[in-house]
C-alpha positions as CSV (number, residue, x, y, z in Angstrom):
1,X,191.2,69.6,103.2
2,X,189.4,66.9,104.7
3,X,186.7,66.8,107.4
4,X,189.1,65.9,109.9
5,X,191.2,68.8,109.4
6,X,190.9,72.3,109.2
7,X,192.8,75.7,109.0
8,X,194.7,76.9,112.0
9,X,197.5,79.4,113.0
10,X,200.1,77.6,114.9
11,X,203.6,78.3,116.7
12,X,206.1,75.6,116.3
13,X,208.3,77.5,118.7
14,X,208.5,80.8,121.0
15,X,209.6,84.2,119.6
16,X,208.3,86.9,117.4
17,X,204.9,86.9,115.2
18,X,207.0,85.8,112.4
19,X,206.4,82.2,114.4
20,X,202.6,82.2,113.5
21,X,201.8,79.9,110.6
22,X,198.6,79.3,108.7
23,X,198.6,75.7,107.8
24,X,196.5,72.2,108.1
25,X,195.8,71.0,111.7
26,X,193.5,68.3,113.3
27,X,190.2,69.3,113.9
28,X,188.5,69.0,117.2
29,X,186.2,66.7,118.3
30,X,183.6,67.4,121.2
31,X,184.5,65.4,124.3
32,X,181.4,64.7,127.6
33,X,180.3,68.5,128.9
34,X,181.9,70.3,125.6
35,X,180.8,72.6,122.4
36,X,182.0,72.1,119.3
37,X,181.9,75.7,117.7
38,X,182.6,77.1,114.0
39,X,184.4,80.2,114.4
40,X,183.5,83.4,113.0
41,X,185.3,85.7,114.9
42,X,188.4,85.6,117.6
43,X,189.6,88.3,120.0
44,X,193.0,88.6,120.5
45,X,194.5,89.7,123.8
46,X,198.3,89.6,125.9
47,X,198.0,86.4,126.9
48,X,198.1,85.6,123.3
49,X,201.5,86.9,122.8
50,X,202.5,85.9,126.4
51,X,202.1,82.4,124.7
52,X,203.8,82.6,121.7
53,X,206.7,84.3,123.0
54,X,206.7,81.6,125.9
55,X,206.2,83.4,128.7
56,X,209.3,84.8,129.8
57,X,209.4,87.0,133.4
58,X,206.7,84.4,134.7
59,X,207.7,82.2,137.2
60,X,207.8,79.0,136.2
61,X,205.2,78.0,139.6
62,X,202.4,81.0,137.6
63,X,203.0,79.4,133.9
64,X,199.7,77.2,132.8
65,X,200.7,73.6,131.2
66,X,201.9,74.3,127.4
67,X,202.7,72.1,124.8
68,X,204.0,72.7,121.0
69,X,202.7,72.9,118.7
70,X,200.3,75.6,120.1
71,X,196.9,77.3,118.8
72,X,197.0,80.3,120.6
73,X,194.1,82.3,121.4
74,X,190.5,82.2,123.9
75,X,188.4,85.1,122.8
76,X,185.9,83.3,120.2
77,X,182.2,84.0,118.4
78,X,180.7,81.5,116.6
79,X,178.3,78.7,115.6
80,X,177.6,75.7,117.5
81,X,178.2,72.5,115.0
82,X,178.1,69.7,117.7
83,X,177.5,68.9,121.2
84,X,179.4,66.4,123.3
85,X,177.1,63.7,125.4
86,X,175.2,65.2,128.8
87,X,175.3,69.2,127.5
88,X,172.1,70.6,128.2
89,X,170.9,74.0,127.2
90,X,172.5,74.5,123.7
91,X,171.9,73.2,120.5
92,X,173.6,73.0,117.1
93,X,173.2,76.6,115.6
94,X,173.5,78.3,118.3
95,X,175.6,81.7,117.9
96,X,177.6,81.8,121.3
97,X,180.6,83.6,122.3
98,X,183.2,82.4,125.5
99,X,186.9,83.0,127.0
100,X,187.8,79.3,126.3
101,X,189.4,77.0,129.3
102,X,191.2,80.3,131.1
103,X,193.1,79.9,133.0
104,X,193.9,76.6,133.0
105,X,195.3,76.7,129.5
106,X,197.1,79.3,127.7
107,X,195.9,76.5,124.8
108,X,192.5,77.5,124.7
109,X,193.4,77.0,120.8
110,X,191.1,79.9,119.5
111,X,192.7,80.8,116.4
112,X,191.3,78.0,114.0
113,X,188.2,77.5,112.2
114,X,187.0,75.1,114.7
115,X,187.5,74.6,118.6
116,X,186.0,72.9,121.3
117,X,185.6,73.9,124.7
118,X,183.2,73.4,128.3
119,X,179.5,74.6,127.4
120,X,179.7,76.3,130.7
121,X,182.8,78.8,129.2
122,X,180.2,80.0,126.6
123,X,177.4,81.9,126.6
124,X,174.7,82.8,123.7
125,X,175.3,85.6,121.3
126,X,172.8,88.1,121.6
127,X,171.3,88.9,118.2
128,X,172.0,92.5,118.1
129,X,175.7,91.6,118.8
130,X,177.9,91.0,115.8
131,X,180.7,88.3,115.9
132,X,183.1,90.8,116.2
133,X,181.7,92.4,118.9
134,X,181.3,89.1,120.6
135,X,184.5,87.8,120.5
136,X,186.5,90.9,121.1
137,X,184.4,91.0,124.5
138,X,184.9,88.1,126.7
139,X,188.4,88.2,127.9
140,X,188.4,91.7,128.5
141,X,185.3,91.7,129.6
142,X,185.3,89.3,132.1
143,X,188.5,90.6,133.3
144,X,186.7,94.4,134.4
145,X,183.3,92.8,135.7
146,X,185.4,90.1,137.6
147,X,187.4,93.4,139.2
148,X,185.1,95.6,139.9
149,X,181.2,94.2,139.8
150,X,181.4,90.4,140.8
151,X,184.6,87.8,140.7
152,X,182.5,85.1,140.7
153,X,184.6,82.1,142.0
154,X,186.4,81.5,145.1
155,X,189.1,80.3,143.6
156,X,192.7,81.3,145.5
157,X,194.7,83.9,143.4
158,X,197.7,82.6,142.3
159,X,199.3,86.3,143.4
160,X,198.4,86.8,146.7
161,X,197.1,85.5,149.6
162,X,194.2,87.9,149.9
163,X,191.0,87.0,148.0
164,X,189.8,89.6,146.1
165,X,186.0,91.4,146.2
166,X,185.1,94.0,144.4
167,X,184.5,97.7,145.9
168,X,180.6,99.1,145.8
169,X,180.3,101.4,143.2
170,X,177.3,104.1,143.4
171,X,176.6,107.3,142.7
172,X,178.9,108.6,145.3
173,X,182.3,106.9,143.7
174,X,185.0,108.2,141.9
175,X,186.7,105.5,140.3
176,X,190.5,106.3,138.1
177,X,190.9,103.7,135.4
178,X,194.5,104.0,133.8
179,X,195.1,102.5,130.5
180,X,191.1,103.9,129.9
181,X,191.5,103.6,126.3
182,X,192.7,99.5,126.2
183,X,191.1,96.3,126.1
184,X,189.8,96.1,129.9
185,X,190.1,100.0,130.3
186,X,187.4,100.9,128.0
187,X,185.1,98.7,129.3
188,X,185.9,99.0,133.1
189,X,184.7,103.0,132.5
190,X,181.7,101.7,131.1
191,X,180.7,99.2,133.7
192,X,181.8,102.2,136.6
193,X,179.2,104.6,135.1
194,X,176.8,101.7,135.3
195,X,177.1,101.5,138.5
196,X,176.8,105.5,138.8
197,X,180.2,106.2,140.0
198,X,181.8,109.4,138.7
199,X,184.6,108.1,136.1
200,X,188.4,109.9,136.0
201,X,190.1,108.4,132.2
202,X,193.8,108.1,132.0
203,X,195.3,107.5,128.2
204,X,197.3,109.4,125.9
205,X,195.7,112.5,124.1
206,X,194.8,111.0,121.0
207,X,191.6,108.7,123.3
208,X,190.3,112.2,124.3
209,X,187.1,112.0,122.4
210,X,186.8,107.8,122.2
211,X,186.5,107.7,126.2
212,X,184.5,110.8,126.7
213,X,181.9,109.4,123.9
214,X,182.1,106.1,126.1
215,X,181.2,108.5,129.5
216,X,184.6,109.3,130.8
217,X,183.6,112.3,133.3
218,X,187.3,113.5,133.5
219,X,190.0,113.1,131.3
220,X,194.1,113.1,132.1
221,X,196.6,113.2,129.1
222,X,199.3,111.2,131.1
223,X,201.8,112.2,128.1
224,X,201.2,116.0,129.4
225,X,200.6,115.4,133.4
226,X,201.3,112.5,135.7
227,X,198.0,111.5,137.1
228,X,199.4,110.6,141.0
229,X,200.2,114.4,140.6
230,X,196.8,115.9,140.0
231,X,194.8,113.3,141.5
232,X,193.4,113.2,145.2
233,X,190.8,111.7,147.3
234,X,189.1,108.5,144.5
235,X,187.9,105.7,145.6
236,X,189.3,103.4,143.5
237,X,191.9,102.7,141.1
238,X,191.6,100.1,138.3
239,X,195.2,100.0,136.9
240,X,195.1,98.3,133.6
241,X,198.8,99.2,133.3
242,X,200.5,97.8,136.3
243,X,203.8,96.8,137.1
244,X,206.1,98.5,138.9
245,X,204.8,102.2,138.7
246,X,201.2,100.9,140.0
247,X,201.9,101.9,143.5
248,X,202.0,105.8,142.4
249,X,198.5,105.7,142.7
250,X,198.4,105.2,146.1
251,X,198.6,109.1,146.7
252,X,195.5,109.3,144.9
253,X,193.3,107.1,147.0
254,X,191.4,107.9,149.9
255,X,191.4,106.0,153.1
256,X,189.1,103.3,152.9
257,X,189.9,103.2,148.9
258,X,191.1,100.2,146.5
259,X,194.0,100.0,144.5
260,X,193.3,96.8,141.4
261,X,196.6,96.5,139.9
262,X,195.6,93.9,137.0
263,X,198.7,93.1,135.8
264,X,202.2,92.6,138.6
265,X,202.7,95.3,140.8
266,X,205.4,95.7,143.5
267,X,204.0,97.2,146.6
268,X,204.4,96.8,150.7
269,X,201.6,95.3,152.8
270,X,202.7,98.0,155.8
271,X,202.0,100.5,153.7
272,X,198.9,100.1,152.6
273,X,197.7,99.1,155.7
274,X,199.1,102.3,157.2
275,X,197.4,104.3,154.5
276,X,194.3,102.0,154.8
277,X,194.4,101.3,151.2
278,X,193.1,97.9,150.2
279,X,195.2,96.5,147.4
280,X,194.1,93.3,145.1
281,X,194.5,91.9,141.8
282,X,193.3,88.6,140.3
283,X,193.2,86.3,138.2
284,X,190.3,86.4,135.5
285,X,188.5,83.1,134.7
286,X,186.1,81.2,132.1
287,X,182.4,81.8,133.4
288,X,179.8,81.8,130.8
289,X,177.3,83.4,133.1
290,X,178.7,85.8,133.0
291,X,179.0,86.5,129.6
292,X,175.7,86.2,129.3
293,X,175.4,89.5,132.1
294,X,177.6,91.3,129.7
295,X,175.9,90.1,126.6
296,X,172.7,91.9,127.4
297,X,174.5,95.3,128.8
298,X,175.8,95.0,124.6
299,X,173.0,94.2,123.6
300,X,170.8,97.2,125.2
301,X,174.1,99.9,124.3
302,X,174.8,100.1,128.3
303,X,178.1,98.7,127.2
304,X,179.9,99.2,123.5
305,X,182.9,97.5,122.0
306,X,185.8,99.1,120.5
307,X,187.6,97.4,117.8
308,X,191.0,98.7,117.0
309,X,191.7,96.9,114.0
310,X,190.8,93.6,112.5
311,X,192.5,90.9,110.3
312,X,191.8,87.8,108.4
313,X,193.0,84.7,110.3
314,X,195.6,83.7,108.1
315,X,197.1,87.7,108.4
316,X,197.4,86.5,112.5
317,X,201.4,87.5,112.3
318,X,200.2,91.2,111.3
319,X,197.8,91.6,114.1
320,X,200.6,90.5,116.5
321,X,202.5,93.2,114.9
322,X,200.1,95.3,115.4
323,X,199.9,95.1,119.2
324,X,203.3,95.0,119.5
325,X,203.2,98.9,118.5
326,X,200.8,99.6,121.6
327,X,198.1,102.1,121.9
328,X,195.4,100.3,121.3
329,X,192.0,101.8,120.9
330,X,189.8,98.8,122.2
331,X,190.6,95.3,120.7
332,X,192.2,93.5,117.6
333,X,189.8,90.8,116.4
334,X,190.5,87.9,113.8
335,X,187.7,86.9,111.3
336,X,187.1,83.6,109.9
């Protein structure tokens, strides 16, 4: 392999992991603004899948500029090998971390040994943080701290007209997080009990003991008892489910309350005004900043990572089989 090349996993077209392929592709060169990073560890998340199966059920007006073949992937950790002209504030062996160029791109071309991306997307690696750790963070991450502590942009949500803000969280709260034991679940409780809020966990009964270790001050088995059933008067409702069935929790909110859906929901703008329920979703974005917030809550144990499994980069196809069978305990990473 020559210096211009480098390992990558690549989809030639849309379908099933079977579409992933190890092989030889071009490696990246840093353009003005941009990091060139050797990876040591990737995160995978949906919108890796999303990707390779082409996005079906988004409309075409929500689907981000693709072209084939694709590198799929954002979540990375790595080493920084090379700067482009006018970066400031990194140098070359750095260890940083960053949701690459989301989302403008569902391209962000993670899985490979190399990528290259805005300096401003990444952040340092704290040095209590493994590369694991690190890259299984960002999306997810970013996604619960953009929800509930501070979105950070102004940017329109490509959902809805109404701009999101996140709720005050304190010591009087109760927030329900539903899909507690997932990607953005997991850490959404955590950053909730940062704040001091009293935390409600909804997952199967097998997360019991994960999310209490993690501070989970209630716990619903939603394979035993429907949570909108059992559940009255919270203040807010991170859904990391969504769809269709988010807009049972709206019996569970208190006037005044918030409903996030973070993935599609179907609900009525009447009635949640009529049961004085906010409800908003967005869209999470690149903001190394950020990171950087959520690196040192790592770094100082506020916040821990789960890893659900991990595989080699070349084994990509099995990790995609792996999330396809669901009930993830935290996230699938990739390591180079």
């Amino acid at each position: 392999m020559s210096s211009s090349t480098m390992n990558a996993v690549r989809l030639h077209e849309y379908g099933g992991p079977e579409v992933l392929r190890y092989e030889t592709a071009p490696k990246p060169e840093p353009g003005p603004g941009e990091l060139l990073v050797r990876m040591r560890a990737i995160g995978a998340n949906p919108p890796d899948w999303y990707a390779r199966e082409g996005m079906p059920g988004v409309p075409d007006e929500l689907k981000p500029p693709v072209t084939l073949p694709l590198i799929p992937g954002t979540d990375v950790s790595g080493v920084v090998e090379d700067l482009g002209s006018g970066v400031e504030g990194f140098a070359a062996g750095d260890e940083v971390f960053a949701m690459l160029n989301f989302p403008k791109t569902l391209q962000g071309a993670a899985y490979a040994e190399y990528v290259t991306a805005p300096a401003t997307d990444f952040a340092r690696k704290p040095a209590g943080v493994s590369h694991d750790h690190a890259a299984a963070v960002a999306m997810s991450g970013l996604t619960a701290w953009q929800y509930l502590i501070d979105l950070g942009h102004d940017h329109p949500s490509p959902f809805q007209e109404a701009q999101h803000t996140p709720a005050p969280l304190d010591t009087t709260s109760t927030v329900l997080v539903n899909g507690a034991a997932g990607g953005v679940g997991h850490l959404a409780l955590q950053l909730a009990k940062w704040r001091g809020a009293r935390v409600i966990a909804v997952a199967s009964g097998d997360h019991e003991a994960f999310l209490r270790d993690l501070g989970a001050d209630e716990f619903i088995d939603y394979t035993k008892v429907a949570p909108e059933e059992v559940v009255r008067d919270v203040d807010l409702v991170l859904d990391c489910v969504g769809g269709p069935r988010s807009r049972r929790f709206l019996r569970t909110i208190k006037r005044g309350g918030s409903l996030y859906p973070v993935y599609f929901g179907e609900f009525d703008d009447e009635e949640n005004a009529r049961l004085g329920i906010t409800v908003t979703l967005t869209q999470v974005r690149s903001n190394g900043a950020q990171l950087a917030e959520i690196g040192r809550l790592l770094e100082d144990g506020t916040l821990r990572v789960g890893i659900d499994s991990t595989f080699a980069l070349k084994d990509a196809q099995a990790a995609h089989e792996r999330a396809a069978r669901g009930h993830l305990r935290g996230k699938i990473v990739l390591t180079v």
